[in-house]
C-alpha positions, 0 to 999 in steps of 0.5 A: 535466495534473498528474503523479502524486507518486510514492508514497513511504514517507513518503507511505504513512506519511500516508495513511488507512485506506480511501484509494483509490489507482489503481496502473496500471488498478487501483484499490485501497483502502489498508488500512495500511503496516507493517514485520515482522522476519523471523526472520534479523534484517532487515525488510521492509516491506509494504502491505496493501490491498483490490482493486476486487472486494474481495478481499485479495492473497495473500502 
């Protein structure tokens, strides 16, 4: 059985819009990765995806 790679910003950065991603029981659709400045100068990042029942989590 092959370990899973551990997913890394780098390896977020590579993948497609619409690659399916198991994360524990879920499985997700990847939508995009980005990062937003927040209003006291440091960023956060994020990652937005879609779930199995096609709903988007809420921030």
């Amino acid at each position: 059985m092959q370990p899973y790679q551990t997913l890394s910003p780098e390896r977020l950065a590579a993948l497609t819009t619409g690659t399916k991603l198991k994360l524990g029981t879920f499985i997700i659709k990847f939508i995009r990765r980005g990062v937003i400045q927040c209003n006291d100068g440091h960023k956060e990042s994020f990652v937005e995806y879609i779930d199995s029942q096609r709903l988007q989590p809420r921030p």
